[in-house]
N, C-alpha and C positions, 0 to 999 in steps of 0.2 A: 319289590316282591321278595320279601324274604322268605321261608322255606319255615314252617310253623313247627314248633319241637314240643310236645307235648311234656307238660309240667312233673309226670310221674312217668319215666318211661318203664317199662317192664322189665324187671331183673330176669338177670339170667343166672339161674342158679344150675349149679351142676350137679351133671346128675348121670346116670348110666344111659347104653344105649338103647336098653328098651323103653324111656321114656321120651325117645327123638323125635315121637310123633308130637308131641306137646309144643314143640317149638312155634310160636307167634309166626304166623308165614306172611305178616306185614313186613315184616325187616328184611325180606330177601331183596334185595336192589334189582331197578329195571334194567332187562336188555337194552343194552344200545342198538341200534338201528343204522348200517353201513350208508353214505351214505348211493345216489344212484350214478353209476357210470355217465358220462356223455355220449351220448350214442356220434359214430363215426360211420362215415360214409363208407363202401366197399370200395376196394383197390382194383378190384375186379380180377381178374385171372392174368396169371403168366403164366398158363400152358398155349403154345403156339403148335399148329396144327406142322408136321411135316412136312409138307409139300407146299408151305407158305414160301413168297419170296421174299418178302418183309423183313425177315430174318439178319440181325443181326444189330451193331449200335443205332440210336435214332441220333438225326443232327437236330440239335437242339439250339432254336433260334432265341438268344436271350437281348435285353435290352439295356440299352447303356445304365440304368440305375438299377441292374439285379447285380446282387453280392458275387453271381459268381461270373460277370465279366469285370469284377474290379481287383478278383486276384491275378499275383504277379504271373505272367507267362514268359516265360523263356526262350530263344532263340538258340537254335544249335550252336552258334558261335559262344552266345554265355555258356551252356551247359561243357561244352569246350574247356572254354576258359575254367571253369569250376571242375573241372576234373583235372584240370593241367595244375592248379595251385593246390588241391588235396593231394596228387602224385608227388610233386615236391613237397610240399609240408610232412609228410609220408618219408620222402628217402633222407628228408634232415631229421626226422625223429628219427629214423633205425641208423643214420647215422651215430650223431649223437649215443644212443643205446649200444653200438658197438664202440665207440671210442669209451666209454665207460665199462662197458665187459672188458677191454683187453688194459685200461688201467688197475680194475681187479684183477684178472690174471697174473700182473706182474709185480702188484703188492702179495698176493700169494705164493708168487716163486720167491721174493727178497725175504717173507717170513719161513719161508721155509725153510730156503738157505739157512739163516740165524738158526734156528729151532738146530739142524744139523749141526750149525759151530759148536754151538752152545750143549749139546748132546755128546760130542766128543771132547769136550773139556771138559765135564761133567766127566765121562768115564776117566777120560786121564788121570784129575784129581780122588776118584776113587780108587784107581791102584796106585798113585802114590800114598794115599793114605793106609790102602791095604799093604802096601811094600812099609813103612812106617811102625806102623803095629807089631807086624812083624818081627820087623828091626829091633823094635824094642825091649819085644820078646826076649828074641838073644839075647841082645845086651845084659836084659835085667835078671836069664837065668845064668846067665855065666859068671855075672857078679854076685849072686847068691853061693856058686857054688866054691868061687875060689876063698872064700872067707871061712 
């Protein structure tokens, strides 16, 4: 079934808007058509009357092949156990994390020491070099002056 295309189709020549009424209103393409829902049964109500005594979790009896008697359940002793090896897994990380804080600490103090030596030798060698200049000063106006 192919879709038949007529041999001369109709130009479309352009034109102003007061002649938009001429447009072929074969070429407007069909709506599509959504398709329909599945219709779904009611859940029915969870409003529960006040003075009901029903009230509260239902025990739900399931059977050895529903999905959710085959997930894993726990015993106090495992949950136990599983919070005893996150607790230690826990004090060896912030261990760890402080033995590395206080190796940075003390790479911080040893550069800053340095930064200090190094800042007063730094000055040192600039007033010897201002004592220097100086110096030379003299030297080189006194030697101009005895000649």
């Amino acid at each position: 079934m192919q879709d038949q295309i007529p041999e001369n189709p109709p130009s479309m020549e352009r034109s102003d808007s007061s002649s938009a009424s001429s447009i072929d209103q074969s070429i407007i393409a069909p709506v599509p058509i959504r398709p329909r829902l599945p219709s779904r049964r009611s859940s029915g109500t969870m409003i529960v009357p006040r003075d009901d005594f029903v009230v509260g979790p239902v025990d739900l009896q399931v059977g050895p092949d529903d999905v959710r008697a085959m997930s894993p359940r726990r015993t106090t002793q495992d949950i136990e156990t599983m919070g005893q090896e996150a607790r230690a897994e826990l004090q060896r990380h912030a261990k760890a994390l402080q033995d590395s804080l206080i190796t940075l600490f003390n790479r911080i103090e040893a550069v800053k020491e340095e930064h200090n030596k190094l800042d007063n030798n730094n000055k040192f060698l600039q007033k010897y070099i201002g004592d220097l200049m100086t110096t030379s000063k003299i030297t080189a106006s006194s030697s101009r002056t005895k000649k």
